[in-house]
C-alpha positions in Angstrom: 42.2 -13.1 -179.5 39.7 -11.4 -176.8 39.2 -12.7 -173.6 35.2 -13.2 -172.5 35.8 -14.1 -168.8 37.9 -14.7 -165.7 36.3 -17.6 -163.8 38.5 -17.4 -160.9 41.3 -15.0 -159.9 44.7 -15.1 -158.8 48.1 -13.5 -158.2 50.0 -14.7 -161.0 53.3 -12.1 -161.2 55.4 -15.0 -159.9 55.0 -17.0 -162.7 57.7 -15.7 -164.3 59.8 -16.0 -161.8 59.3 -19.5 -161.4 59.8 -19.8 -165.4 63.4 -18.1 -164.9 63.7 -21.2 -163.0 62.7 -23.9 -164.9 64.6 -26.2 -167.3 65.5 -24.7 -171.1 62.2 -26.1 -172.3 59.4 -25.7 -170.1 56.7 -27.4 -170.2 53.0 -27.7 -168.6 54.3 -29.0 -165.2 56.7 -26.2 -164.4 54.6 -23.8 -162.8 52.6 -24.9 -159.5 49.8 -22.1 -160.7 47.3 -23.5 -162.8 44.0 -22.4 -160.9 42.7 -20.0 -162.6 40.7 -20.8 -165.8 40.8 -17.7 -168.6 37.8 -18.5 -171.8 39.6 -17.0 -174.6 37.8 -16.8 -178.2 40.1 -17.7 -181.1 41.4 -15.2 -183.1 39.7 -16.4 -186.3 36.3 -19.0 -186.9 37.1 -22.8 -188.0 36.0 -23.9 -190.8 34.7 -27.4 -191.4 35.0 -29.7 -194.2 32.0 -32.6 -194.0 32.3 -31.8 -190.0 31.2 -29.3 -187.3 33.9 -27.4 -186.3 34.8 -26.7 -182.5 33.7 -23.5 -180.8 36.0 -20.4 -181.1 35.7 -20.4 -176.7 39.3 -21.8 -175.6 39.9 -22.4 -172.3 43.4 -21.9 -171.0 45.4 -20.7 -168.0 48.0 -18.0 -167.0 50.3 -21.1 -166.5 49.7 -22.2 -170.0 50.0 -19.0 -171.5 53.1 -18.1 -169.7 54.7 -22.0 -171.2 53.3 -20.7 -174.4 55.3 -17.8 -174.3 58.6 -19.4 -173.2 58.0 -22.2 -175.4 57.9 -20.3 -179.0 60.4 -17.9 -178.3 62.4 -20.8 -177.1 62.4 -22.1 -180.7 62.3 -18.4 -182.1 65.8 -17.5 -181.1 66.9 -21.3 -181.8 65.9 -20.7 -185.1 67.6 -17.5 -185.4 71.0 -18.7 -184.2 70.7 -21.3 -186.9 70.5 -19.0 -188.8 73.9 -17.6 -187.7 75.2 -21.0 -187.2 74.7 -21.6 -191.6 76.3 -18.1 -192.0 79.2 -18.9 -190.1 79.3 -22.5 -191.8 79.2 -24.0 -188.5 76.1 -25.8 -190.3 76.4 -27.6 -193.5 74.3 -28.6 -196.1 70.3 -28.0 -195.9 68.3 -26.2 -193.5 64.8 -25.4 -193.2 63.9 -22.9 -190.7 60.2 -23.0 -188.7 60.2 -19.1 -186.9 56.2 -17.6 -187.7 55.2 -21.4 -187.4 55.9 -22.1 -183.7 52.1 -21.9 -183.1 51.1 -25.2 -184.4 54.3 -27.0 -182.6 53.1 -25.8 -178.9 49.6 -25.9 -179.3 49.5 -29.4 -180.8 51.6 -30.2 -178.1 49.4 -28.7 -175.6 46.6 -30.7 -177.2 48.1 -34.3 -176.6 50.3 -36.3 -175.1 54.0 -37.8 -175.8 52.3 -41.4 -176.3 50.7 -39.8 -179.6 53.1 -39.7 -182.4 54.7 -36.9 -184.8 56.2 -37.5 -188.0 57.0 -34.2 -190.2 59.0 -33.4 -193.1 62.5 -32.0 -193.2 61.9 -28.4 -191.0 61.7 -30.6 -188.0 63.8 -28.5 -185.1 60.8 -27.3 -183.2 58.7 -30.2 -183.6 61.4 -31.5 -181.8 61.9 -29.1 -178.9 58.2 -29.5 -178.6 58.7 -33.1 -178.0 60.7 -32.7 -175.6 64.0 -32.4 -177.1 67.3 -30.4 -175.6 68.4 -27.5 -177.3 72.0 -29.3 -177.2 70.9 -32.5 -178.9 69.4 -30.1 -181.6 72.3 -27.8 -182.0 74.6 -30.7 -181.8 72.6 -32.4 -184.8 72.6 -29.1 -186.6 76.3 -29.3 -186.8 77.4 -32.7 -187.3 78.4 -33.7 -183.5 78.1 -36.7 -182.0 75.6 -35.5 -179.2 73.1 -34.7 -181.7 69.4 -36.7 -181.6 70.7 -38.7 -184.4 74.3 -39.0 -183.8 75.3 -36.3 -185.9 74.3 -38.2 -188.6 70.6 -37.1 -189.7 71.6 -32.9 -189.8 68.6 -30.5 -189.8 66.7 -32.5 -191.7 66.6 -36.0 -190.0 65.7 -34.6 -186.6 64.2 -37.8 -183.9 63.2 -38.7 -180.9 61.3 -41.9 -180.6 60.9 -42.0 -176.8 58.5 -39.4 -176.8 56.7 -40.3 -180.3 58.5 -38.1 -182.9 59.8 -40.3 -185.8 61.0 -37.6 -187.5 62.5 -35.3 -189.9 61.9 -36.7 -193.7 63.6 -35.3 -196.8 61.6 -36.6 -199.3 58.8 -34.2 -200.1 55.7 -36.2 -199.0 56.9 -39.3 -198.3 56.5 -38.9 -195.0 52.3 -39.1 -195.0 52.6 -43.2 -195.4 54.6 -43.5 -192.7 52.0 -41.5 -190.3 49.2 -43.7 -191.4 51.2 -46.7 -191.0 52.2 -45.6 -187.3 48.6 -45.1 -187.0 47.7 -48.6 -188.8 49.9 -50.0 -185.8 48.0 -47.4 -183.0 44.3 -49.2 -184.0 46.1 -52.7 -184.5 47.1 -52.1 -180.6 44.3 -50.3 -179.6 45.9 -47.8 -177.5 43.8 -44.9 -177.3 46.8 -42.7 -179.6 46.7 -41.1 -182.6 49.2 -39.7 -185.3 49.6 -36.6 -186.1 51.4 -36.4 -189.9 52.6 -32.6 -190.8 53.2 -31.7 -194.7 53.1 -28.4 -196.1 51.4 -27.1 -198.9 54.3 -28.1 -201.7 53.7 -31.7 -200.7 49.8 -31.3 -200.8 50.0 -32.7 -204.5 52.0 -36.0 -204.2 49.9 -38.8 -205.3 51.2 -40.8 -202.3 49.5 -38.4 -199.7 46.2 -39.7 -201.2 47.1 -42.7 -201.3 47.9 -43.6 -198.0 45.0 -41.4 -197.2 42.7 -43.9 -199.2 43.6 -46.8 -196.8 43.7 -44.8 -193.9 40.0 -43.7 -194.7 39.4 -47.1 -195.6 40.3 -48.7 -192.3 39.4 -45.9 -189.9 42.8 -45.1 -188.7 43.7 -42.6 -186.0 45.4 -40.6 -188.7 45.3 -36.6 -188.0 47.2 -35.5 -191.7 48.2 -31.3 -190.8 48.9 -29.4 -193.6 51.1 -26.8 -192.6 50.2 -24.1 -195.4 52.7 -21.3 -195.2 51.4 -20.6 -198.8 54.5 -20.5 -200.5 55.8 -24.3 -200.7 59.4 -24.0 -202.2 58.9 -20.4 -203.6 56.0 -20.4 -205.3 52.6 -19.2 -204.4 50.2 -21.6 -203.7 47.6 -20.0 -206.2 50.2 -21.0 -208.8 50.9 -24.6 -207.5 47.2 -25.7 -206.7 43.9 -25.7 -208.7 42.4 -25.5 -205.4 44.0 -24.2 -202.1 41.4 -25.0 -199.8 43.7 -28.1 -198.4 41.4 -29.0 -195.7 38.8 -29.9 -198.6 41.4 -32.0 -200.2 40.1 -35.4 -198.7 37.2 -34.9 -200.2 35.4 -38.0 -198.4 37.3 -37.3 -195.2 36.4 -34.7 -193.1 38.4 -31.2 -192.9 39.0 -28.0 -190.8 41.1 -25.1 -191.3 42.8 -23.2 -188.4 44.3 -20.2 -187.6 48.2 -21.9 -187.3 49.4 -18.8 -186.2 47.3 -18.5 -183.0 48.3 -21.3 -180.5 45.1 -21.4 -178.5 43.1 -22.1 -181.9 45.7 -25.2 -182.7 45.2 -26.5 -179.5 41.4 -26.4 -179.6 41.6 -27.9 -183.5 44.0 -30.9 -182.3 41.9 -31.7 -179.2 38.7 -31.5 -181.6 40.5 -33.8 -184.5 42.2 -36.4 -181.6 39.0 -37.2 -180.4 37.5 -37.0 -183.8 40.2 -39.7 -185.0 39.5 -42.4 -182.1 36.0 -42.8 -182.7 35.9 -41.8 -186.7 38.4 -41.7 -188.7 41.3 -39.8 -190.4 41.0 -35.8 -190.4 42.6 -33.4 -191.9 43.9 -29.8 -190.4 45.0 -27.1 -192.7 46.6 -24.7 -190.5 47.4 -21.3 -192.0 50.8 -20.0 -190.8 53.6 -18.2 -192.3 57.5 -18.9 -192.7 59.6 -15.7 -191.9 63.0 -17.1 -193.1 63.1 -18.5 -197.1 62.6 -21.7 -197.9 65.7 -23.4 -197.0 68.8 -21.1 -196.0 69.4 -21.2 -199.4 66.5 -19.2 -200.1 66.3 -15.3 -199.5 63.0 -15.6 -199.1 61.9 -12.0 -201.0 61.8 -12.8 -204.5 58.5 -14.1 -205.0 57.0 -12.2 -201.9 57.7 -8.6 -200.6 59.4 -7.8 -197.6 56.4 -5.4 -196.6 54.6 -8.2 -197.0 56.8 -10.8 -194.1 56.8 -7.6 -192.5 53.1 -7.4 -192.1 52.6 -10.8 -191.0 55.0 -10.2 -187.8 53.5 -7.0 -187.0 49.8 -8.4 -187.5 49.9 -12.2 -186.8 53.1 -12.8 -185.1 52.4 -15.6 -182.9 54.5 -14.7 -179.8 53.3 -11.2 -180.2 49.9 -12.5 -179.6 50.6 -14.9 -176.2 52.2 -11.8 -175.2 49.5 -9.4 -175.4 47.2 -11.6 -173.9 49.4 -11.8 -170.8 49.9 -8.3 -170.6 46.4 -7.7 -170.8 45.4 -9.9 -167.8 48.4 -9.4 -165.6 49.7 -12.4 -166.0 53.4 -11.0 -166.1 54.8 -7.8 -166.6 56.5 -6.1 -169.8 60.0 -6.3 -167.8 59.3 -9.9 -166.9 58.4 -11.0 -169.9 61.9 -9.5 -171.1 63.9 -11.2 -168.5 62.2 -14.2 -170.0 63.5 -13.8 -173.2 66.7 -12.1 -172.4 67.6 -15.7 -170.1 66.6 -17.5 -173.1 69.3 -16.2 -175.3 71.8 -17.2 -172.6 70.2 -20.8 -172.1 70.7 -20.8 -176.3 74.4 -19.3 -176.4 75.1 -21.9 -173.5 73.3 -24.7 -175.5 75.3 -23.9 -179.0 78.8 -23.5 -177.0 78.4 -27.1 -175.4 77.5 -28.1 -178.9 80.7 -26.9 -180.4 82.4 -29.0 -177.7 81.1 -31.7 -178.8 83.2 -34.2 -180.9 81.8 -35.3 -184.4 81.5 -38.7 -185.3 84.0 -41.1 -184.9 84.3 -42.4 -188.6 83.3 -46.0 -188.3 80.0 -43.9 -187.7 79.5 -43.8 -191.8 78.5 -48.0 -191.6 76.6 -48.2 -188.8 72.6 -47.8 -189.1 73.0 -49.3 -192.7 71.7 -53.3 -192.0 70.4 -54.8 -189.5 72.7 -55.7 -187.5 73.0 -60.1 -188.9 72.0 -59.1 -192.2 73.6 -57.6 -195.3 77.9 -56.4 -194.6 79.1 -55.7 -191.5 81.9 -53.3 -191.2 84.6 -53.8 -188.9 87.1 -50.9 -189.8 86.8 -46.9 -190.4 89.0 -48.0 -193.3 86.7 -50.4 -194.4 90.0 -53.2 -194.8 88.4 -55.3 -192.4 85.2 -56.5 -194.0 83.1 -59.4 -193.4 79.8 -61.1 -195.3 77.2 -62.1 -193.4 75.1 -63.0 -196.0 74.7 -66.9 -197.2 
């Protein structure tokens, strides 16, 4: 990414002080800086599908930057303590890890606004953070506690927050695409002026329901935005050998498409903003954004068998999407090396605090297993964790 111009000018060293001080996930309205205006071109063209795509010319501010910055290494080292966390087997069953991807997460949030909607698939902890999410609700969830953002019942996969429009965190591969375009059915039945955003990745781009649903969504005009998250290797294998066609943007065929650089956060937040407004007046869209996945699969994945490790290895040193925010900053004197250091380095303590308090936590009481199961007045109630005391409430 090059800059092209500084419309104003400004003293901006303090603003990572002031991010020292902020909460463990900043966002747009922590720093009191936001005056000066910085015309950044992405690092790569768009590419439309049946559409004009936006203009490469971003603009953005040292403020933003500096929140982009905190932001994805935020969810960098939270990813990497997971990590740990499985290793240590402090975190049980699956987990699906989103370090490389952190792009798309703070520049679609930077894009929109928490009375849009999210709905993703099963490597959800970011999208969360990004939402507005605690790092102790998510660490908590990762292990089973009962201060987790589902009760310590979802795990890593089952991640929500519906205050602030994330409705999670879906297991089944694809399943969640209906869902978007029904939250989006129920945006243009209100008329709210919202859109959905619904996240797959390039393994789901073949399930018959994603076309579906797109179908009806195309059909009625929802304010469906469907991101493919194409880290190119779905659940290990390339996606040359998985799709006739890899151009995922195209997929829609009748619905219009752009592909985006997903691992420069200025170019996803100049797609979403383009696609948002797009949706409200048109029609679903789709966004392919190109990223990458550092960590396998799942945790159960090494991650090197059908890829090289020169190859994850050139990614981070070329594309590395933290590497890029942070050259930018240096470049313009946002913040210093040093600073941006003490950032990080008061991250991994807000992290290490986060997963202790997490620890803390108790897990679910057992009565915990039946709850969630019926609505409440329909189907069994349960009024026992030994499940003795049992009572029909159905005629």
């Amino acid at each position: 990414m090059a800059l092209r111009r500084i419309s104003s000018s400004t003293s901006s060293a303090s603003l990572a002080t002031l991010l020292l001080k902020s909460r463990p996930f900043a966002s747009s309205s922590t720093f009191d800086d936001a005056t000066t205006t910085l015309t950044v071109e992405t690092s790569a063209p768009f590419t439309g599908h049946q559409c004009d795509p936006p203009p490469r010319s971003v603009s953005t501010t040292p403020k933003e930057l500096m929140t982009f910055f905190h932001d994805m290494s935020l969810m960098r080292r939270m990813e990497i303590s997971a990590d740990s966390l499985y290793k240590s087997k402090l975190i049980r069953g699956f987990c699906h890890l989103y370090d490389g991807q952190e792009a798309v997460s703070v520049g679609m949030e930077a894009a929109i606004t928490k009375k849009d909607c999210i709905i993703t698939a099963y490597r959800d902890h970011s999208i969360f953070l990004g939402r507005g999410g605690s790092l102790v609700e998510a660490f908590s969830e990762l292990m089973g506690r009962r201060s987790g953002c589902s009760k310590g019942k979802g795990g890593s996969m089952h991640f929500y927050k519906k205050d602030a429009g994330f409705y999670g965190g879906h297991g089944i591969v694809g399943a969640q695409v209906p869902l978007g375009c029904g939250l989006a059915f129920a945006q243009k039945y209100s008329k709210d002026g919202t859109v959905t955003f619904t996240l797959y990745g390039d393994g789901a781009a073949n399930q018959g329901q994603l076309f579906e649903a797109l179908n009806m969504a195309a059909l009625w005009d929802l304010p469906a935005i469907l991101v493919c998250e194409n880290n190119h290797y779905g659940m290990g294998t390339a996606e040359w050998r998985a799709a006739k066609s890899p151009s995922y943007f195209k997929r829609g065929d009748y619905v219009p498409g752009l592909k985006v650089d997903g691992m420069d956060a200025l170019a996803v937040k100049q797609a979403c903003k383009f696609a948002k407004e797009h949706a409200l007046k048109n029609g679903p869209i789709i966004l392919e954004m190109d990223t990458y996945r550092y960590h396998g699969h799942s945790m159960s994945d090494p991650g090197s068998t059908y890829r090289t490790r020169d190859e994850i290895s050139g990614v981070r040193q070329e594309r590395d999407p933290i590497e890029r925010i942070r050259q930018l900053i240096l470049a313009h004197e946002i913040a210093t090396a040093a600073e941006l250091k003490d950032i990080e380095k008061e991250i991994r303590k807000q992290v290490d605090g986060a997963i202790a308090e997490a620890k803390a936590s108790p897990m679910p009481d057992p009565s915990e297993l039946f709850t969630n199961v019926y609505v409440k007045g329909f189907g069994v109630e349960v009024f026992g964790a030994d499940r003795k005391e049992v009572r029909s409430v159905l005629p």
